[in-house]
Backbone bond lengths (Angstrom), bond angles and torsions (degrees), N, CA, C in turn:
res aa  C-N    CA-C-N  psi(-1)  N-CA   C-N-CA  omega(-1)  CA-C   N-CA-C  phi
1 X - - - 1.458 - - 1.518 108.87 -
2 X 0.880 135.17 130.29 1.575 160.67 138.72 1.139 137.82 -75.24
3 X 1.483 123.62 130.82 1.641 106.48 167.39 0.573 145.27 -27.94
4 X 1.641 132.01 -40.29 1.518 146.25 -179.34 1.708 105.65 -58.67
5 X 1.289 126.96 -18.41 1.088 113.21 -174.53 1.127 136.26 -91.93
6 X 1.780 97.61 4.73 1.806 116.40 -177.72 1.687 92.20 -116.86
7 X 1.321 115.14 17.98 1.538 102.41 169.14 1.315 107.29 122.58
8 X 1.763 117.21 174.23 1.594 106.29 160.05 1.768 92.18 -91.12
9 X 1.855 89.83 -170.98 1.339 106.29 -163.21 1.563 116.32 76.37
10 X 1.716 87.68 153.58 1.294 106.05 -175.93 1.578 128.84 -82.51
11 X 1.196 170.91 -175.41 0.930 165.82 -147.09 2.300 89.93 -137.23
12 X 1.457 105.63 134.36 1.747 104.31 -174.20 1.245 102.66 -63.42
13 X 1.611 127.15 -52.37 1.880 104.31 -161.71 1.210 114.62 -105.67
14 X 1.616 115.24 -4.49 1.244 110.50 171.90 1.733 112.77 -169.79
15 X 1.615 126.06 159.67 1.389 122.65 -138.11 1.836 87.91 -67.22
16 X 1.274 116.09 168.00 1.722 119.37 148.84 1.057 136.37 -39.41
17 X 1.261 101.70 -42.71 1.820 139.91 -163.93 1.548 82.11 -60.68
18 X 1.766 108.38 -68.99 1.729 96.42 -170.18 1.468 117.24 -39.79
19 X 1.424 104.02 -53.72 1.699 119.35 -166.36 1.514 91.71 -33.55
20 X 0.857 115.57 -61.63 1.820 129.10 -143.82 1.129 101.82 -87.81
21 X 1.260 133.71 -49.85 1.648 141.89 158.19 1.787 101.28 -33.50
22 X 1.168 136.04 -52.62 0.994 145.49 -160.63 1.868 115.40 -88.79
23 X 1.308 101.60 -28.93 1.568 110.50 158.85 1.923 78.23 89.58
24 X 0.827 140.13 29.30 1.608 126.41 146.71 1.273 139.79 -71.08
25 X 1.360 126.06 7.78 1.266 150.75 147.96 1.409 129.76 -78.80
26 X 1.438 135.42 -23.61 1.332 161.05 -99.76 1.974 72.20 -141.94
27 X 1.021 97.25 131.82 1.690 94.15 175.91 1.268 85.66 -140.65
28 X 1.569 128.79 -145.50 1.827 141.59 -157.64 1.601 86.42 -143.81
29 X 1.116 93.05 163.54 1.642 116.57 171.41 1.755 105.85 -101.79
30 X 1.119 97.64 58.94 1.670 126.33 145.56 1.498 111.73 -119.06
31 X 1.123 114.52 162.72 2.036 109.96 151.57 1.682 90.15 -160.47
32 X 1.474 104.26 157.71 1.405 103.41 -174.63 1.657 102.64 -132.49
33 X 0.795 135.17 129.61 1.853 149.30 -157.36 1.871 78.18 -39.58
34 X 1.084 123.55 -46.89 1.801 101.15 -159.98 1.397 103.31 -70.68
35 X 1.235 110.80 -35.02 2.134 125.90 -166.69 2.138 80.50 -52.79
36 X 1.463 116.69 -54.70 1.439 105.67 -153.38 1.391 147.30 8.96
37 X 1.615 80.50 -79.95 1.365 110.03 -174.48 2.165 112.52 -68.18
38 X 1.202 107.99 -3.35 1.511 108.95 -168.98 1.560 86.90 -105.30
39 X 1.668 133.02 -9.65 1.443 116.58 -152.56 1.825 104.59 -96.74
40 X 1.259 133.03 132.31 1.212 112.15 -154.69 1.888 98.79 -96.44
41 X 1.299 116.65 -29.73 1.130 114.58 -172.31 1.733 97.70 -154.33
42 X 1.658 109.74 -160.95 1.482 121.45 -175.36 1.626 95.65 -153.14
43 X 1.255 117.06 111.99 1.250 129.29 164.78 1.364 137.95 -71.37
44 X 1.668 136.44 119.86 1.195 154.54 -140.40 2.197 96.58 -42.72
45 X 1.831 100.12 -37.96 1.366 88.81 168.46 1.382 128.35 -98.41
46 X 1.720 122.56 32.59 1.153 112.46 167.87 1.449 97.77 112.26
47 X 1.181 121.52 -54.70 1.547 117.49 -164.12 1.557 118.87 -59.18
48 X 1.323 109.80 143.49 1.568 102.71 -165.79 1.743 102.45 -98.91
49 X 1.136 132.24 141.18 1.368 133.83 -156.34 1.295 106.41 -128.05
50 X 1.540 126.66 118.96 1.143 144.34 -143.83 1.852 96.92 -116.96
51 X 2.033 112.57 134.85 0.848 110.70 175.30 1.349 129.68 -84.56
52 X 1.196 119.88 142.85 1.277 128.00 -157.96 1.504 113.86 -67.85
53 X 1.816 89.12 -43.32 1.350 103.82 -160.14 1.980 113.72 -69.04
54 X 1.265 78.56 -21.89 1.509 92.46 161.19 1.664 132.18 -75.70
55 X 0.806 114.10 -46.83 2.009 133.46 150.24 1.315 86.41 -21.71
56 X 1.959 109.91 -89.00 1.062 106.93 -175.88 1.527 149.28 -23.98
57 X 1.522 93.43 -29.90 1.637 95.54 -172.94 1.530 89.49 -106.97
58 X 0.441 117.83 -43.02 1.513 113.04 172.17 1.758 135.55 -55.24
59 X 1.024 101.85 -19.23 1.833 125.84 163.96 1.841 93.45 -86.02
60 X 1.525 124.32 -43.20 1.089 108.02 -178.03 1.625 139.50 -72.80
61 X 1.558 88.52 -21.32 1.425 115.99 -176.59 2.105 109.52 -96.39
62 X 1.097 103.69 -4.06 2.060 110.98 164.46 1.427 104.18 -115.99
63 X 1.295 125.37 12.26 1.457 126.02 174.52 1.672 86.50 -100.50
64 X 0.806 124.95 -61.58 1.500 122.36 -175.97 1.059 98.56 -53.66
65 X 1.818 136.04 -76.57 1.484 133.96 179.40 1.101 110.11 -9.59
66 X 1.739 109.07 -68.25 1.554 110.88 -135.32 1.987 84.96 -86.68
67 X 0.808 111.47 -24.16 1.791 95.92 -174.96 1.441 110.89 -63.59
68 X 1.613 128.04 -10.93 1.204 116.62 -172.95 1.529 112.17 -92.22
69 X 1.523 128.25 13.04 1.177 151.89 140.34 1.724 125.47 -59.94
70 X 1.134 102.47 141.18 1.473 127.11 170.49 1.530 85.67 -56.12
71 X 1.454 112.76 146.96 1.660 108.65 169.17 1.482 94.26 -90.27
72 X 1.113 135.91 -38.72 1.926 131.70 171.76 1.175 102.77 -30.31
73 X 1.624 120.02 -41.37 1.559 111.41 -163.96 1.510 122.63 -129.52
74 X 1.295 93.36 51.53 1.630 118.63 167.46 1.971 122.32 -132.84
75 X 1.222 71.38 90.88 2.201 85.64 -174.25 0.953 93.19 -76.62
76 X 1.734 114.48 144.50 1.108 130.25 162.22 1.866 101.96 -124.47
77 X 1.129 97.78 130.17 1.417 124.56 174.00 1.426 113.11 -77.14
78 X 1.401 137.44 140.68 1.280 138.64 107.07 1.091 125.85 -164.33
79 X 1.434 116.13 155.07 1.705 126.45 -153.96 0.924 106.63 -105.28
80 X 1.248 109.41 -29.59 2.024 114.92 -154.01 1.553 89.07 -87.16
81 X 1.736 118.14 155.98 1.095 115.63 177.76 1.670 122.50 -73.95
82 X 1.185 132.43 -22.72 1.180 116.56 169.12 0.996 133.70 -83.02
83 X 1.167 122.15 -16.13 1.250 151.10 142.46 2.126 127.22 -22.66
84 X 1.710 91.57 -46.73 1.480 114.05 -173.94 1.426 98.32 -58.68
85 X 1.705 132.99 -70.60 1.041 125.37 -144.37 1.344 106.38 -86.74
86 X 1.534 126.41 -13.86 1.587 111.94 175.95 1.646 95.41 -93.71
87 X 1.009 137.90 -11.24 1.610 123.06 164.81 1.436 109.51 -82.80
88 X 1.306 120.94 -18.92 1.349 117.79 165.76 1.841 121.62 -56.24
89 X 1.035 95.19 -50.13 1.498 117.80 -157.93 1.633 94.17 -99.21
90 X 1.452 147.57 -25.02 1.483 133.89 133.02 1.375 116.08 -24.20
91 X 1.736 106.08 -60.62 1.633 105.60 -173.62 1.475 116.21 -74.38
92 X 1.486 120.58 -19.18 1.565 112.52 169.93 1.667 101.49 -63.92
93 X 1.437 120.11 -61.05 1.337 119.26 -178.85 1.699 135.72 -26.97
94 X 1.741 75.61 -58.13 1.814 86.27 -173.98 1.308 102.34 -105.47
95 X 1.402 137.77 15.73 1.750 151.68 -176.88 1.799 102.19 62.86
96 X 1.127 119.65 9.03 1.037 105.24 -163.94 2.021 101.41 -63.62
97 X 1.515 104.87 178.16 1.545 110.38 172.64 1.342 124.77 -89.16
98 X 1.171 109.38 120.33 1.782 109.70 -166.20 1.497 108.57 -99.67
99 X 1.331 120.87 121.98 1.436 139.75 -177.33 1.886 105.76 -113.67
100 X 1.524 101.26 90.79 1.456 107.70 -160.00 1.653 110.66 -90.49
101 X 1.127 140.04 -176.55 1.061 139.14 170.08 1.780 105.26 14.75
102 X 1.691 104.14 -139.59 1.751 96.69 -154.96 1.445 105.49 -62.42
103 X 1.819 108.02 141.54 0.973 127.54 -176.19 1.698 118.47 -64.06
104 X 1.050 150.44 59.07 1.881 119.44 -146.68 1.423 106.74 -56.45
105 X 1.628 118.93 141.16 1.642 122.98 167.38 1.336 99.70 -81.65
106 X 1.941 85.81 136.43 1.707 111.28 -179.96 1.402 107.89 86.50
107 X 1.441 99.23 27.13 1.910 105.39 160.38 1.813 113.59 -56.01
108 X 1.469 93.71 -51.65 1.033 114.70 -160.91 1.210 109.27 -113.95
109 X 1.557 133.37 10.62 1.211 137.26 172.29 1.692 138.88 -133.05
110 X 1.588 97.82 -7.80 1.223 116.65 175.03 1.635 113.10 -127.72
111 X 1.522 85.11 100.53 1.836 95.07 -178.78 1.685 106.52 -77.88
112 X 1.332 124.70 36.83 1.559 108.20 149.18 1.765 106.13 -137.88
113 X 1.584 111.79 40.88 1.059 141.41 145.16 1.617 128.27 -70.25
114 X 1.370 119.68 93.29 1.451 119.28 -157.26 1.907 98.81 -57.47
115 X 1.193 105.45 -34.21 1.919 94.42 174.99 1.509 126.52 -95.95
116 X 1.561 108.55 21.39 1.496 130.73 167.09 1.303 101.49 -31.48
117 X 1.227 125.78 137.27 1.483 143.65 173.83 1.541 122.28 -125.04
118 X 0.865 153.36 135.26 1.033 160.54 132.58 1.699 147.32 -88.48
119 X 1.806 100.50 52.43 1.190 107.20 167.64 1.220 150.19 -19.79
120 X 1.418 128.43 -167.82 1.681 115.05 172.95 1.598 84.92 -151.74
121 X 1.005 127.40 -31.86 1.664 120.01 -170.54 1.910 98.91 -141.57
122 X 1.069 116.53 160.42 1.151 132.22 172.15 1.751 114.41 -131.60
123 X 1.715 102.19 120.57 1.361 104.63 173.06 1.745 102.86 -97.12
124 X 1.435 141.97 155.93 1.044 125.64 158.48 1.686 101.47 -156.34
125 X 1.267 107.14 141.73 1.589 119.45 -165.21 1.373 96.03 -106.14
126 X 1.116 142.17 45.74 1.552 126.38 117.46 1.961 88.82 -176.84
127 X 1.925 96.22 133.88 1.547 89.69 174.20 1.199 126.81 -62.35
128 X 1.792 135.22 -18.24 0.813 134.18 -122.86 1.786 86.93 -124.38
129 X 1.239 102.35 -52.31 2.220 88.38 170.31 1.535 97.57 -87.41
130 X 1.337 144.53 7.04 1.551 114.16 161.98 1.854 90.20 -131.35
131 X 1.798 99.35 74.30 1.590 96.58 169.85 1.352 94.32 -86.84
132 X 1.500 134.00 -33.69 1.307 114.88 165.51 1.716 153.34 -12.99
133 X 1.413 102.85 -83.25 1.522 135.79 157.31 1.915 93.14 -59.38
134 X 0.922 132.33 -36.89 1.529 129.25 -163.84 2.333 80.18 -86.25
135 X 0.954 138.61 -45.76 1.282 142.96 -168.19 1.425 87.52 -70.10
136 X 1.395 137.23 -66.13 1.181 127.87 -139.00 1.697 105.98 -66.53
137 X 1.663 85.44 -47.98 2.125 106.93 -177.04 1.686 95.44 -29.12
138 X 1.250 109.86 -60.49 1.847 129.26 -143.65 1.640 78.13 -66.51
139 X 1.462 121.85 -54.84 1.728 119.87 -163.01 1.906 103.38 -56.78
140 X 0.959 93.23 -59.74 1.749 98.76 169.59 1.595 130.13 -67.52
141 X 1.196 120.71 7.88 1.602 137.94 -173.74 1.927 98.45 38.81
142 X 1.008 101.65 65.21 1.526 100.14 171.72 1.876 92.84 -120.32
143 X 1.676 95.57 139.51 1.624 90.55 -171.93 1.879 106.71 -81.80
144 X 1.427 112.73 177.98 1.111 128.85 -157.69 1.430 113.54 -135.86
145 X 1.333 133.20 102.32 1.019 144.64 172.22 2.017 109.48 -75.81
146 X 1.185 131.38 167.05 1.437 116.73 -158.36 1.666 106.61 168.09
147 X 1.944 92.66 112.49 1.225 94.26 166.91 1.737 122.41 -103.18
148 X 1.463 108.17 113.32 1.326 132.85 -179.54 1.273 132.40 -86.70
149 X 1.368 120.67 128.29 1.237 126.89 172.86 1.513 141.80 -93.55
150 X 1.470 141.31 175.65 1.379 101.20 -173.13 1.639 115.15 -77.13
151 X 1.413 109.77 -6.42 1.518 97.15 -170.68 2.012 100.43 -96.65
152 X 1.413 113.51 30.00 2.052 93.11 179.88 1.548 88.12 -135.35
153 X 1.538 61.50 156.11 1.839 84.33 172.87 1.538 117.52 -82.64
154 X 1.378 114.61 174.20 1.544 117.29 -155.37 1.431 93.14 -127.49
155 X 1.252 121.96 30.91 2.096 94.87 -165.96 1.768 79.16 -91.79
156 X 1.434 99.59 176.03 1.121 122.34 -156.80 1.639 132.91 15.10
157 X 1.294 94.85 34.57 1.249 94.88 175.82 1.819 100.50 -122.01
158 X 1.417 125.57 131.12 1.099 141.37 176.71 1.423 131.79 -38.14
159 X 1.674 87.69 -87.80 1.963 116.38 164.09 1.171 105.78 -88.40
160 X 1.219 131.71 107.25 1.229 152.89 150.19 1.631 98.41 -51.18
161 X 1.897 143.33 116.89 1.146 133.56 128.58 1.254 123.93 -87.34
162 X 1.773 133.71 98.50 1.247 123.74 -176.92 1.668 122.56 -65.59
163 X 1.266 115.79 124.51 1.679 109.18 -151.87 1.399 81.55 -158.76
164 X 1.400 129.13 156.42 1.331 148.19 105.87 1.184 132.90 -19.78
165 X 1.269 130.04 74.49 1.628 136.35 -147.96 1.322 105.03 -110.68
166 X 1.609 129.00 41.66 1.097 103.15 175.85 2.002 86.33 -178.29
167 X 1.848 95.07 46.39 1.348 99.35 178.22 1.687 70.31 -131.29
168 X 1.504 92.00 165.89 1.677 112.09 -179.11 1.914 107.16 -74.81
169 X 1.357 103.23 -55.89 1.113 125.55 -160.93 1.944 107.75 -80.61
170 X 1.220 89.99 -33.24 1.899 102.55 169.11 1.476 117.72 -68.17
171 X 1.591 104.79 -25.36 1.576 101.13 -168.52 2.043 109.34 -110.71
172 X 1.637 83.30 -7.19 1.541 74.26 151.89 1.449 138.71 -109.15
173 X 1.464 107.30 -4.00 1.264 110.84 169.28 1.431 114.16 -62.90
174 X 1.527 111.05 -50.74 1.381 136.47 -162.16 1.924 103.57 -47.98
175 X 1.385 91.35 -38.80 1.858 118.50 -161.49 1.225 110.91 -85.44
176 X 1.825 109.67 -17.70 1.437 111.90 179.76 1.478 98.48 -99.22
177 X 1.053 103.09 -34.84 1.895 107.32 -177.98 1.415 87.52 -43.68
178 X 1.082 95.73 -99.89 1.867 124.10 -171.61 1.713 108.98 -15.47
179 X 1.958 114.58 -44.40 1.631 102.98 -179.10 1.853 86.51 -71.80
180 X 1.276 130.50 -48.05 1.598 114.15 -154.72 1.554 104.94 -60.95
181 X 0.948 112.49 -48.11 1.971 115.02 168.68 1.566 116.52 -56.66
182 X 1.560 109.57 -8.67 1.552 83.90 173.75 1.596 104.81 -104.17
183 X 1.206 115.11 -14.62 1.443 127.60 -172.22 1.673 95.25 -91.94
184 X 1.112 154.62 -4.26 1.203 168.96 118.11 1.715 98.38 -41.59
185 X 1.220 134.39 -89.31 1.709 116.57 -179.46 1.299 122.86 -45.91
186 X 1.523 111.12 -11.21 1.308 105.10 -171.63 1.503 110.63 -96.30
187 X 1.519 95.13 -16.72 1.539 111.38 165.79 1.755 90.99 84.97
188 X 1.438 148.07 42.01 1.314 152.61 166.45 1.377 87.85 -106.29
189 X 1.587 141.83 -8.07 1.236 140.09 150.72 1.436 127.90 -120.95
190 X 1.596 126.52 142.81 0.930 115.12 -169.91 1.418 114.58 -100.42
191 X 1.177 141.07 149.28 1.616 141.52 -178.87 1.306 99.46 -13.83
192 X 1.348 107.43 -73.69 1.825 128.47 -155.08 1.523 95.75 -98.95
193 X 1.133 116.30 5.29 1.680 99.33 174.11 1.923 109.14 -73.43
194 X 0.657 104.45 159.60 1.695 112.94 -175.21 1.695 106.09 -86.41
195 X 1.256 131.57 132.39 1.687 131.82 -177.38 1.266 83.47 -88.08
196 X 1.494 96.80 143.22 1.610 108.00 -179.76 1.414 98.56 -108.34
197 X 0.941 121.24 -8.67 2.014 110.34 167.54 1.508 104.32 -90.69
198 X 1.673 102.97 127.43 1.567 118.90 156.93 1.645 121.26 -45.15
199 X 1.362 125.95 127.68 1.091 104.69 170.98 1.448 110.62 -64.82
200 X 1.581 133.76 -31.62 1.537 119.50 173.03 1.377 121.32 -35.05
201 X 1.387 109.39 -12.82 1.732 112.28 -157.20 1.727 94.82 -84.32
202 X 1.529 116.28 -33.23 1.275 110.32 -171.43 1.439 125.24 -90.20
203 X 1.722 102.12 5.07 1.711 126.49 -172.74 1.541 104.02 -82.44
204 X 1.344 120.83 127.88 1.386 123.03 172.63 1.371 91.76 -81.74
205 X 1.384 108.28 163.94 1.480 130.90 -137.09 1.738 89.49 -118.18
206 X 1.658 110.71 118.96 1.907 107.24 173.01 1.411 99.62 -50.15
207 X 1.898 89.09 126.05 1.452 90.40 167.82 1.662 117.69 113.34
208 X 1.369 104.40 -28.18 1.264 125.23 170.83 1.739 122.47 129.13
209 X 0.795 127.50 -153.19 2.047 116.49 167.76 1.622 110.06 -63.86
């Protein structure tokens, strides 16, 4: 696969080449009626292949969202292990609050819970290991930002980012995009200023940390 095959033009925050270099297009041979409209094609082995150019606008359009938040009150979720260290290292970036591995029920719903929280937005990197925290958001009407794949469903989740959520190298690009675009709306970055974090920094390590 090549660029040329999602169109001319360049991709807004960053080249194609990365996208695709990075396997963030690369979805499963599932798709679910909501995934549809983000899936760009179906490959000779089954795998359903997710448009980029859409990612793209869509990492650009929850970078703006999520900056109009308190960083205190923007959780980011994730359970799954590759998942942990680029949501880790988002929330050092942009300060947001990092809710790593197991979720506890009644984070967000039982106020005589000594680690009761009370968010304002919810990030979570895959619906399907944080249906939890993704259950509680919907019980409390706090909105839901959400990185999706072609095989999950989207209900209560807001911002749909269509991504590959469960490649090492897909979910840290995705995680570095998304902290440099929010620190960019917030204007703590400038267009052309240079991000001084590596995306390697947000890649869990083969094998584990």
């Amino acid at each position: 696969m090549n660029e040329a095959e999602f169109g001319e033009g360049a991709a807004g925050l960053i080249d194609f080449e990365v996208y695709l270099s990075s396997g963030v297009h690369i979805g499963t041979r599932q798709k679910t009626g909501a995934m549809a409209p983000f899936i760009f094609r179906a490959r000779p082995d089954g795998l359903y292949v997710l448009d980029i150019r859409k990612t793209d606008e869509r990492i650009a359009v929850a970078g703006k969202f999520l900056a109009r938040f308190p960083k205190s009150k923007i959780v980011v979720a994730a359970a799954r292990q590759y998942g942990q260290r680029p949501a880790q290292k988002f929330c050092e970036v942009t300060g947001a609050v990092p809710m790593i591995g197991r979720f506890i029920p009644g984070t967000f719903t039982n106020t005589h819970y000594k680690g009761y929280m009370e968010p304002e937005v919810l990030f979570i990197a895959d619906p399907i290991a944080d249906e939890q925290p993704l259950r509680e958001a919907a019980q409390v009407g706090i909105p839901v930002v959400g990185l999706c794949d072609t095989d999950n469903e989207t209900a209560d989740i807001d911002l749909v980012i269509p991504t590959n959520n469960k490649g090492r190298k897909a979910l840290a690009l995705v995680f570095w995009l998304l902290a440099r675009q929010v620190l960019r709306e917030r204007g703590e970055l400038l267009p052309d200023q240079p991000f001084g974090v590596q995306v390697e920094e947000f890649e869990t390590k083969a094998g584990g940390e």
